[in-house]
N, C-alpha and C positions, 0 to 999 in steps of 0.2 A: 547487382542488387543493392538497394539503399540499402545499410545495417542498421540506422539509424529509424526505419520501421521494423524491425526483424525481430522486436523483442514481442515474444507473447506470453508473459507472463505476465501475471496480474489478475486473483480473483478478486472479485470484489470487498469491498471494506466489510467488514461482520456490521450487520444490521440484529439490533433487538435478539441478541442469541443466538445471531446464525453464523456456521462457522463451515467456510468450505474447503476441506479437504482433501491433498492428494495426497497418495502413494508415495512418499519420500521416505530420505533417513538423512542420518544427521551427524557430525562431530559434537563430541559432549565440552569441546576446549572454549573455552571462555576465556574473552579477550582482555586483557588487562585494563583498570580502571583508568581514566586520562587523568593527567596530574598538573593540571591547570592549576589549580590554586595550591598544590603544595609549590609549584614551581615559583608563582608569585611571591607565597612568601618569603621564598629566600631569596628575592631581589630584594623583597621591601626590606627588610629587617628579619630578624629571627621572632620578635612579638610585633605584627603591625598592628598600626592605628584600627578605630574603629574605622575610620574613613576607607582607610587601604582595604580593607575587611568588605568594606560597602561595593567600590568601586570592581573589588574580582568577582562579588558576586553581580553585579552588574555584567562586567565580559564576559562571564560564564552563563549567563542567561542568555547574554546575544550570541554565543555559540552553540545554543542548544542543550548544555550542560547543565541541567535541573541538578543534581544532586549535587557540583562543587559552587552551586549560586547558593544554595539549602545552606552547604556548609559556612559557607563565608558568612552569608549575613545572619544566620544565626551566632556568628563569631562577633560577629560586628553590636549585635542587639546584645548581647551578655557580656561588651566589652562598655556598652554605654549603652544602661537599661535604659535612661529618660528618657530617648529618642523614638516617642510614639511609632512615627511614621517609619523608622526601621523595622520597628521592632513587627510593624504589622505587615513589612514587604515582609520581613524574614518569614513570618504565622503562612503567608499565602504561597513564598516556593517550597518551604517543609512538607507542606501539604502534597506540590507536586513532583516532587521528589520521592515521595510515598512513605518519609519518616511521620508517621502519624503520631508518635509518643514526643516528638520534637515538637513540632506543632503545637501540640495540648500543651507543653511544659512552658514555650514564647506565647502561648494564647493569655498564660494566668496574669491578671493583672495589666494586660493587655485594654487599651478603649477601642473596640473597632467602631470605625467614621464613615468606612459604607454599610449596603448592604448585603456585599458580598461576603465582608470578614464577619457581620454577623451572622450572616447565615451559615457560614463554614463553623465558625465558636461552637455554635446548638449544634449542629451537625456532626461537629468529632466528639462533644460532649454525650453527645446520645449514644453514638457507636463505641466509644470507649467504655461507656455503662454498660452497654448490652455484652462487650467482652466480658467485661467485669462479675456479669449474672446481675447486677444492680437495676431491677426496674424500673424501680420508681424514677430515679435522676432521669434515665432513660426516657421514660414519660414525659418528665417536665422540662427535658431540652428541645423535644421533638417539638414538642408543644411551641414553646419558645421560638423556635424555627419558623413555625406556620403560623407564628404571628407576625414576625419579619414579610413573609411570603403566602400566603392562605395556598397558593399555587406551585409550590416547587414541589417540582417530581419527588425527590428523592425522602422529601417530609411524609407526603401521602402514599409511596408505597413501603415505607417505615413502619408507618404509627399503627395499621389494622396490626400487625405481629408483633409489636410493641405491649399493644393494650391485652393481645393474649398471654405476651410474656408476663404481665401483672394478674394475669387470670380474668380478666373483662371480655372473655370470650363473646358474649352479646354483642357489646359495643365492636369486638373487632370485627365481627359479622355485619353490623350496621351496612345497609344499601340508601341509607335518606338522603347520602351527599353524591349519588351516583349522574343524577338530573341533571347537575350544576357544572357537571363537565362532560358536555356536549355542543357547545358554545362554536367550535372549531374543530378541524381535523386533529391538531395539536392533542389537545384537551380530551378530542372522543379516544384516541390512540391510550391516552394515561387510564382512562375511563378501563375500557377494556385490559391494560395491565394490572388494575386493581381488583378485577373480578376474578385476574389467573389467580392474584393472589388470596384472594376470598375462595375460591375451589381448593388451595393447598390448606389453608387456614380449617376447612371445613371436613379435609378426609384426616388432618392434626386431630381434630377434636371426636372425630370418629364418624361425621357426618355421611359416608358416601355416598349415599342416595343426594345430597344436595350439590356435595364436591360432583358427579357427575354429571348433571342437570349443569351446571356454570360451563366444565368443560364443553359438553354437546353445544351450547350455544355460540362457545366464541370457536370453537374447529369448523374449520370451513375448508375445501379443498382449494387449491392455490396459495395465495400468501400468507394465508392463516394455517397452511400445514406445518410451515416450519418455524413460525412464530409458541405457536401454541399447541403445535401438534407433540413435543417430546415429551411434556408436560403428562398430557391425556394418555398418550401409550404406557409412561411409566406408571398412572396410574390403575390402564386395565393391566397391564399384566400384573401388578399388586392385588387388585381382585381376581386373579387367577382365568382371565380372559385372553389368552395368546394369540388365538388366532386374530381379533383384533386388535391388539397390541402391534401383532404382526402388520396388518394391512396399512397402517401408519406410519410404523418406521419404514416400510417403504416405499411410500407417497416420500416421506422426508429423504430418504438415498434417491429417489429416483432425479428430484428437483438440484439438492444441495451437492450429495457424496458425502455427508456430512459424518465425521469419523463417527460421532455416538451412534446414529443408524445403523452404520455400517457394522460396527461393534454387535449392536442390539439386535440385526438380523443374524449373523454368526452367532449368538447366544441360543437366539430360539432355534438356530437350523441345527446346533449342537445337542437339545435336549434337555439344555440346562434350563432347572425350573427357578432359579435364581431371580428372584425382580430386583430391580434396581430400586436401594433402600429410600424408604421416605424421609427426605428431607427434615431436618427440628428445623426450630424457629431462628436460631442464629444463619445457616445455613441456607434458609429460608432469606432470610434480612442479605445476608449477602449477596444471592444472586438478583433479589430485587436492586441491589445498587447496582449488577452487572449489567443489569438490562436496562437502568438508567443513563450509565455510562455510554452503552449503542446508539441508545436512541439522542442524546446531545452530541455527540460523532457523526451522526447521521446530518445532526443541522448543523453541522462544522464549527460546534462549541468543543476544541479539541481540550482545551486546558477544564471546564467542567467536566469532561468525556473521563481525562487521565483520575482527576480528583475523586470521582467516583468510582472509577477502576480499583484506584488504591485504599479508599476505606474496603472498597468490596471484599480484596485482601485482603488486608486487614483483620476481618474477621473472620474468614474463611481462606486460605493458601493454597488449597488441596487444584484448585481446578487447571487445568492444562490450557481449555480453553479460553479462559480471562489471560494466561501467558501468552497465548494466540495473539489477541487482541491488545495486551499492554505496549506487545511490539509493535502494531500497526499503526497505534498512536502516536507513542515515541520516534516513528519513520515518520510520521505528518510531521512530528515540531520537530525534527532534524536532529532528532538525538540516535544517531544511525547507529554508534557502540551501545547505545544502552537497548535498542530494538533487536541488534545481535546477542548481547547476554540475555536477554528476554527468552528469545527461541532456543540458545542454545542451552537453557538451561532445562527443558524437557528434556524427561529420559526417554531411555532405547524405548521402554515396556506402555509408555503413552501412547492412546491410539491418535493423537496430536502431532507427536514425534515426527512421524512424514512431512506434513505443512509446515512445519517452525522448518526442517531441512530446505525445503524448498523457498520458502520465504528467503532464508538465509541466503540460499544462489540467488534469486533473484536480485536481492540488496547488493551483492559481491559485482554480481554482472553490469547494473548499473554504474556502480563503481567505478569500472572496468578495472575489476579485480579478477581479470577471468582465470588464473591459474589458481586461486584459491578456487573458485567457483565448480571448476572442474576436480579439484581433489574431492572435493566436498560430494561432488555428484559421483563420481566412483568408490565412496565411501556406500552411498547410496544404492549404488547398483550390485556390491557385493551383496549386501543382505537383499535387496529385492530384485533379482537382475532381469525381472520383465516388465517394473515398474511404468507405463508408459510416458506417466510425467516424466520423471527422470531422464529416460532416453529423450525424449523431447530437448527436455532443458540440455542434457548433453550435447546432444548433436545440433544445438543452434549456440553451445559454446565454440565446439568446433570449428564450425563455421567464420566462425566471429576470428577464431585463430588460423583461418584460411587451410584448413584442415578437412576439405569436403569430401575427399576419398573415404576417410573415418569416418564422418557422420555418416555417409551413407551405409557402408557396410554394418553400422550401430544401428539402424535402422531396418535394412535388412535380414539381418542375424535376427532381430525381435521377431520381423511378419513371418522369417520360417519358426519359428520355435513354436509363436502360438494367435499367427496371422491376425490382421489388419482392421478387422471388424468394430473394434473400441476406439479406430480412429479418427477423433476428431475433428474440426475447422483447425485448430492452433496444431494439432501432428500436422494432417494433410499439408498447411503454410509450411511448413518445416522442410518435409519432404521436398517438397519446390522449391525454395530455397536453397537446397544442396545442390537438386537435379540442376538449378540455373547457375551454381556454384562450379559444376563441372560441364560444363556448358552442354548440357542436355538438356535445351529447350521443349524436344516435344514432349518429354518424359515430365517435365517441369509444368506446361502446359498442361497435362491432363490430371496431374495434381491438382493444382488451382483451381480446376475444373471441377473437382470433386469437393474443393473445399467451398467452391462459391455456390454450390448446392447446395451444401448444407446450411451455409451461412452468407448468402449474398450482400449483404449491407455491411459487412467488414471491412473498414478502411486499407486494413493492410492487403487484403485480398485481391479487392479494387483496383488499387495504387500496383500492387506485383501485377497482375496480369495488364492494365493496361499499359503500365512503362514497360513489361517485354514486349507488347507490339508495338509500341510507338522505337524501341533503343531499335529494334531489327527492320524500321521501316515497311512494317505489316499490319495492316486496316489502322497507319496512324489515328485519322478520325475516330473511329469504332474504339483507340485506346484510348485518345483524348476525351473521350465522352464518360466513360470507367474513373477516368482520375478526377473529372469534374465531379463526378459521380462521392467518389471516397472524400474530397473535398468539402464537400456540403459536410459529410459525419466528422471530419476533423479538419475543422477552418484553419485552426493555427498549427497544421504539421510542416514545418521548413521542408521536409522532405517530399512528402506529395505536391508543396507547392513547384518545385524544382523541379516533380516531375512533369508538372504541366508546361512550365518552362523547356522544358529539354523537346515536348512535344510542337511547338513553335519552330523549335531549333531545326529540329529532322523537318519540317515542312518550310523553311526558308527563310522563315519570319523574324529574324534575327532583332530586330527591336524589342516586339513582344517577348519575346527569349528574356532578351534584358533585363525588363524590368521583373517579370517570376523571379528570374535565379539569382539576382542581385538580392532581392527580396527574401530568396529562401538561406541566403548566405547568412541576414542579418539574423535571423530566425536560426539558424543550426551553424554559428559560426567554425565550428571545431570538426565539419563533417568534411572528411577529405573526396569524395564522389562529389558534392555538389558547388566546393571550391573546384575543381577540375573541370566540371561542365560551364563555370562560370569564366574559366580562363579557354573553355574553345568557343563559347560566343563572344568572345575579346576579338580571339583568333579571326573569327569570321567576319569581325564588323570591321575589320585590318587594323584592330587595336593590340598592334603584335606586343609593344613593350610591357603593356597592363597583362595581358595574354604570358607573356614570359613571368610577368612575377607573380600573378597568381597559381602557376602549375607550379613555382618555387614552392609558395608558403605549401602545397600539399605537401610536398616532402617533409614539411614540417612537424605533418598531420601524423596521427595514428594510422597507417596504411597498410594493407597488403605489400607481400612482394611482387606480387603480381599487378597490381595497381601503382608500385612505383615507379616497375619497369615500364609500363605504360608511357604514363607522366615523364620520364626519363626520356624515352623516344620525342616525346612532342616536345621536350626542351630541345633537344638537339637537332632537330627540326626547327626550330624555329630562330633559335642561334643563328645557323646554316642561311636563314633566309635574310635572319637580320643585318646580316655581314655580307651578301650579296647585295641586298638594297644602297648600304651605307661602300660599298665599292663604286656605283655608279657613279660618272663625271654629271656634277651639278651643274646646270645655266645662271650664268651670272649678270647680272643686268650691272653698265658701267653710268653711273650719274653723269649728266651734262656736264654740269662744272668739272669733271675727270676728266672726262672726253676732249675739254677743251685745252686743259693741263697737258694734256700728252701728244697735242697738237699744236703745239705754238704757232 
């Protein structure tokens, strides 16, 4: 079985609030800072130049290192103020770095020359007021902002809660600018995140009859459950309405799994008459930058995404779920240790706690950090040990560490305890995966069988059942049609490509072979299955010496012991033939002119 399709983790990115949740747990150890620029500095000097200052935060930004670029050039700007143009890199990594009090402090006296430093200046200016209890400034930066931009998100779902925070309750109620963003999908999406915020704005001021009248309109069953469904539940159960509160959160668990649901149904099935407290207007302000931060992540503005992440912060720290999401960020700009102290810095007592755990495996796995990844997941399975994620991610570590007697019995041991029925597409893959790991194909087979039920258009799916009929020479066609099949859904997998390759192979076609698995080589070069199948269509085309040192470089690979003994066999095999060929007496053709030389 390719490994190199075997991973199935990966919920989707948080959209607009939405945060999906499993069953995890997690180590509380937090992995030491990188010390990239204290290391610098003691090459450069013990005080380096502004330059030296500039230049680390420059290689610490092309490593991903937002917080030791933050540091440097904010060393570099305080080291030689005049330097506009420093001084305003330094204002825009401070920013995403998430020291906001830096930021403000390199903003002062700062010229920003786009306008993105202006729009960040008003931006932290406002949210620093509004920390502050200070409205009015607050006011007149927001303001400021939206005359850079009449259009940026984060201005217009500010200023209605701004203009309450000065007591302009009217004005923050205002609907006359609602027409005017409708223009585009873009636009209508802000449009309707300014009315949730005008429904919160309106049960603030004591409104409910209007705050629910807003709600009813934007709740909609499908994508609008779990956009604006938490919203509306927390506000009927604030009106003392449970059983609809109830019906809601679990439209939102049914879709998502989304820990607050899941939380919010255990609340109401426990009795507890507790609502979940309403929001003030700071609180308020913050989670509207949180849901601005989704929705520019969404359109893969990741460095706007973080930047509003972090004021969101900023003024409000409390939420688990914005920890969720700071890490998935910081996984996009390849800040992998700062995406691990993200999650790991949820507590045990968070209903988040499982996800940040499991995010973490997943990150490790990638890695191919599998023995952290597996402490990590039996850390896991003590506090939850019928967790199904978990066993999941366990026993496709397993695996990975050619450990498939375990996986399975990890497996096992769960369906007697509290049987199979929550099992998924990505369990069922799993289960197959081992079954084919201990070579029990039909058992593997009627896996797959189940998962392709549920979820037929799943490339891994696909790709595993048709490469086990095509490896064991059974309905090759009927496989090769499955992986053309998974192909279409992921064009650029080196490993499905290879598998269609290896399908040419088992049917003779040894060119066609060719160019796939050459193909799927340059695409997955590090995968030692598909280096291996690329060295037996060497084999085949009688390209023994190419064929000999591609089964080398596998041994090079990250392998099974079971896959190197393989690869082992077909070197010595091939040795054996190569030294047989090169024993044979050669024909020699003698040149005339020789001929005539040895014949006087």
């Amino acid at each position: 079985m390719k490994k190199s399709v075997l991973r199935t983790s990966g919920f989707g990115f948080v959209l607009i609030g939405l945060a999906l949740a499993g069953q995890v747990y997690a180590s509380e150890k937090v992995p030491p800072p990188r010390v990239i620029y204290g290391d610098a500095r003691q090459e450069l000097s013990v005080y380096p130049s502004p330059y030296a200052n500039y230049l680390i935060g420059r290689f610490a930004m092309a490593q991903g290192d937002v917080s030791t670029a933050a540091q440097a050039m904010s060393a570099a700007t305080l080291a030689d103020p005049s330097d506009g143009d420093l001084r305003e890199k330094a204002f825009l990594i401070s920013i995403l770095s998430g020291d906001i009090d830096r930021a403000s402090t390199v903003a002062q006296g700062m010229t920003a020359t786009t306008d993105t430093s202006r729009l960040m200046v008003s931006l932290i200016g406002a949210v620093k007021a509004v920390k502050s209890d200070k409205p009015v400034p607050a006011l007149k930066d927001i303001d400021a902002l939206l005359k850079v931009n009449p259009h940026d998100r984060n201005g217009l779902l500010l200023r209605p809660y701004i203009l309450a925070m000065n007591g302009q309750w009217k004005a923050a109620l205002d609907e006359s600018g609602d027409a005017a963003l409708q223009g585009n999908d873009r636009d209508r999406l802000l449009s309707y995140l300014i009315k949730a915020d005008r429904a919160r704005i309106n049960e603030l001021k004591g409104n409910a009859a209007d705050a629910e009248a807003i709600y009813k309109l934007l709740y909609q069953p499908g994508a609008a459950t779990f956009i604006f469904g938490p919203d509306y539940a927390a506000f009927l159960e604030r009106q003392g309405r449970r059983d609809e509160a109830k019906t809601i959160w679990q439209a939102i668990a049914d879709q998502t799994s989304d820990a607050l649901a899941v939380q919010a149904l255990k609340r109401l099935a426990s009795g507890d008459s507790k609502a979940p407290a309403l929001p003030g207007l700071v609180e308020s302000m913050s989670q509207a930058l949180f849901v601005s931060s989704t929705v520019s992540f969404s359109e893969h503005d990741s460095e706007f995404a973080l930047a509003s992440l972090h004021l969101s912060m900023y003024l409000d720290n409390s939420s688990d779920r914005e920890r969720i999401f700071l890490g998935q960020v910081q996984q996009e700009l390849k800040d992998s240790d700062a995406a691990d102290s993200a999650w790991a810095s949820i507590k045990p007592a968070s209903p988040f706690y499982n996800e940040a755990t499991l995010r973490r495996i997943w990150a490790m796995r990638n890695d191919e950090k599998l023995d952290q990844a597996l402490v990590l997941a039996n850390q896991g399975l003590e506090h939850d040990p019928d967790n199904l994620s978990l066993i999941v991610e366990k026993a496709g570590i397993l695996h990975a560490l050619d450990q498939d007697a375990d996986a399975l019995d990890l497996l096992d041991a769960r369906i007697k305890r509290v049987g199979d029925k929550d099992f998924g597409w990505q369990a069922l893959y799993t289960q197959a995966v081992v079954y084919e790991g201990l070579d029990r194909w039909s058992d593997a087979e009627a896996a797959i069988t189940k998962a392709r039920a549920i979820n037929g258009n799943q490339p891994e799916i696909l790709n595993f059942l048709g490469y086990g009929w095509v490896n064991r020479g059974e309905q090759v066609d009927q496989g090769m049609d499955l992986i053309r099949q998974a192909l279409k859904v992921s064009p650029k997998s080196g490993a499905i490509i290879d598998s269609l390759g290896w399908g040419y192979y088992k049917k003779g076609q040894y060119d066609q072979a060719l160019d796939f698995i050459e193909q799927a080589v340059q695409m997955e070069p590090a995968d030692p299955e598909i280096n291996e199948h690329l060295g037996d269509v060497y084999k085949a085309l009688g390209r023994d010496t190419e064929a000999g040192y591609e089964w080398q470089r596998v041994l090079t690979l990250k392998t099974t012991e079971k896959q190197a003994e393989a690869v082992r066999r077909k070197l010595d095999a091939n040795a054996a033939s190569l030294k047989i060929a090169n024993a044979k007496p050669k024909a020699t053709t003698t040149a005339l002119n020789d001929e005539r030389k040895s014949h006087p």
